[in-house]
N, C-alpha and C positions, 0 to 999 in steps of 0.2 A: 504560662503566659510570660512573655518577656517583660523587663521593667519598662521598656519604652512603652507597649501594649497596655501594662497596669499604670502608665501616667496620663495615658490618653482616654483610657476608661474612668480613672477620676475627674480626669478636666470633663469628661462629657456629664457626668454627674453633677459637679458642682456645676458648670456652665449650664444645666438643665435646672437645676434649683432656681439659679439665679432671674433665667427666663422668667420660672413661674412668680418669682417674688417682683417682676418687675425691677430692678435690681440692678445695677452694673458692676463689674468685676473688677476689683483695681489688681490687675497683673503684681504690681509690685509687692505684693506681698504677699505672691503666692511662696507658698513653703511645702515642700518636698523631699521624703525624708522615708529611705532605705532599711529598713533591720531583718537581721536574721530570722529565723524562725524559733523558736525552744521549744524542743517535744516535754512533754507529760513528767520524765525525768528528768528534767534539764537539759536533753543532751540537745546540741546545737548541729544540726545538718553540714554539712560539706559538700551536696550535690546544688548549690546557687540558690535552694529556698531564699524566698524572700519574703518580707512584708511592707506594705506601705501604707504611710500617713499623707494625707495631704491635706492640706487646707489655704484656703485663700478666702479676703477679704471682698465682701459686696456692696456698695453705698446702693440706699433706700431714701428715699423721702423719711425723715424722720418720722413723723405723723401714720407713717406705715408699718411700722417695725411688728407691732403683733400680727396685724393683717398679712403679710409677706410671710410670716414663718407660720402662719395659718395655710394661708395658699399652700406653700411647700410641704405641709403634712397632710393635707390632702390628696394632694398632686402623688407623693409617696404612697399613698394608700390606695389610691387608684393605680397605682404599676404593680400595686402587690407586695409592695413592703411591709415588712410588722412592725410597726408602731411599739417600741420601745419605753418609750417617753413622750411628754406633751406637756407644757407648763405655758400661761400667759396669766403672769401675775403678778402687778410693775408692784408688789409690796416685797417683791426677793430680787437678787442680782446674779443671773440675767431673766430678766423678766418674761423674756418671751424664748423657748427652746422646743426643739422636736428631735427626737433620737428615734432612727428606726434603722431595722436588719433586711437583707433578701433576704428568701427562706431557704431557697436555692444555691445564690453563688456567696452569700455569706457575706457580702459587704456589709458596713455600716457606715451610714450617713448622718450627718447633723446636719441643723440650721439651729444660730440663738443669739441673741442681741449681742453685740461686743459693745458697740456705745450709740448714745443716738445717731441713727441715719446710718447703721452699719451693723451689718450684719459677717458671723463666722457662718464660712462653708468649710464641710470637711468630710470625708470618706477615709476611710481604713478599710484596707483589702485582706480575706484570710492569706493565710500562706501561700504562696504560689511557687510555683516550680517551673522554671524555666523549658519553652521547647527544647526536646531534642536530647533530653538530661538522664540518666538512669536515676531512679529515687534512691536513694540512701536508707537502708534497711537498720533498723536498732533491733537486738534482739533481746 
């Protein structure tokens, strides 16, 4: 997958969160962010492996903030994501969280309070490999 392809696959993730929490997305702080890959030994790829973070900021109705990261762990669990984590418990910080994986293409997702009326969205991509690329062999 190309990085443009893995930035458009997380915007549709997080922009799909967002939908289900009701939720709007403030662009400006979305953050988007590149790394290498490291194998099992350390060794770092030289064929364009890649991995990405992203994450961006959602405003909620304050008064909504476990209910929104509820909906989104739901919503994940009906596509078939595993449920990682689940917490909605305003006695710890952040009170309301959901961490779940695909079983299949290996992303991971969150939703979890960052402060009232605001929610973190974020996906992490496994390594990917650029089309078009010969893989890089460690022996």
């Amino acid at each position: 997958m190309s990085r443009e392809d893995a930035e458009a696959w997380a915007t549709h993730w997080t922009e799909s969160m967002a939908r289900t929490a009701q939720a709007e997305i403030d662009t400006e702080s979305r953050r988007v962010s590149f790394h290498n890959c490291v194998g099992r030994g350390d060794e770092v790829a030289e064929d364009g492996r890649f991995l990405l973070m992203y994450s961006v900021m959602a405003d909620v109705a304050p008064e909504r903030n476990a209910e929104a990261v509820r909906a989104i762990r739901d919503a994940l669990e009906g596509q078939g994501l595993e449920i990682q984590g689940y917490r909605s418990d305003p006695s710890v910080n952040p009170a309301n969280v959901v961490d779940a994986r695909h079983p299949e293409d290996h992303q991971s997702v969150s939703a979890e309070d960052h402060e009232e009326g605001r929610l973190l969205l974020t996906v992490d991509t496994p390594c990917l490999l650029p089309p078009d690329v010969e893989q890089q062999q460690f022996g």
